[in-house]
N, C-alpha and C positions, 0 to 999 in steps of 0.2 A: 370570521376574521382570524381567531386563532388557526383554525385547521390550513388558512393560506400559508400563514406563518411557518406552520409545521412543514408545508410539504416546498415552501422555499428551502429550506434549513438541511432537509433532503436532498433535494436538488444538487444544492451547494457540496453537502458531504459528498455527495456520490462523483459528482464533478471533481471533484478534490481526491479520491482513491482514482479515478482515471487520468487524471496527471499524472502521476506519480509514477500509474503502472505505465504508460505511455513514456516516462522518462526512464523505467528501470531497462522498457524495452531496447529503446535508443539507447542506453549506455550498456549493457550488457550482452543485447544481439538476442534474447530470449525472454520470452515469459515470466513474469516472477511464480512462483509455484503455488497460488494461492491456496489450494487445498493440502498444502503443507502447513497451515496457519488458520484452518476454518473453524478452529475452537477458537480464534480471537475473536474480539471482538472488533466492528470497523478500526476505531480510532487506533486499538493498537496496530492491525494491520497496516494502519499509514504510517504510522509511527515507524514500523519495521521498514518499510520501502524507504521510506525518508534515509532512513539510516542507513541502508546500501547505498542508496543513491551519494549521498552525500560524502558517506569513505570511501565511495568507490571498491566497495565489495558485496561480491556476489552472496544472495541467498545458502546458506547450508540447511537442509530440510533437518539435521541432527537435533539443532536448535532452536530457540525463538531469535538468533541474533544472528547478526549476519557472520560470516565465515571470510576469513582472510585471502585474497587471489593471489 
C-alpha cells in the first residue's frame, strides 16, 4: 500500500515539472534549460520555472534565478 502511495506522489511530482515546463515553453517560445539547474533538486527546479513563468522572465543560465527580458 505504502509503495502505491509512493509512486502516486511521483506521478503527481513529475506531472507537475511537465506543466510548468510546457508553460515556460508556451510563454517563452523555448525550452527551459534544464541542465542548467541539474544540481537542483526537483522541487527547487519547479520552483525556478514557476518563477519565470509567473514574472514573465526568461531563465539566465548565470544564475539560479531568473534573469530580467
Amino acid at each position: 500500500m505504502m509503495a502505491i502511495c509512493m509512486i502516486q506522489l511521483a506521478i503527481k511530482g513529475v506531472k507537475g515539472m511537465y506543466k510548468w515546463l510546457i508553460a515556460y515553453v508556451k510563454q517563452f517560445g523555448k525550452d527551459f534549460p534544464i541542465t542548467a539547474v541539474a544540481d537542483h533538486t526537483e522541487y527547487e527546479i519547479v520552483r525556478i520555472i514557476q518563477t519565470c513563468c509567473l514574472t514573465n522572465t526568461e531563465y539566465s543560465t548565470g544564475t539560479s534565478t531568473p534573469s530580467g527580458t
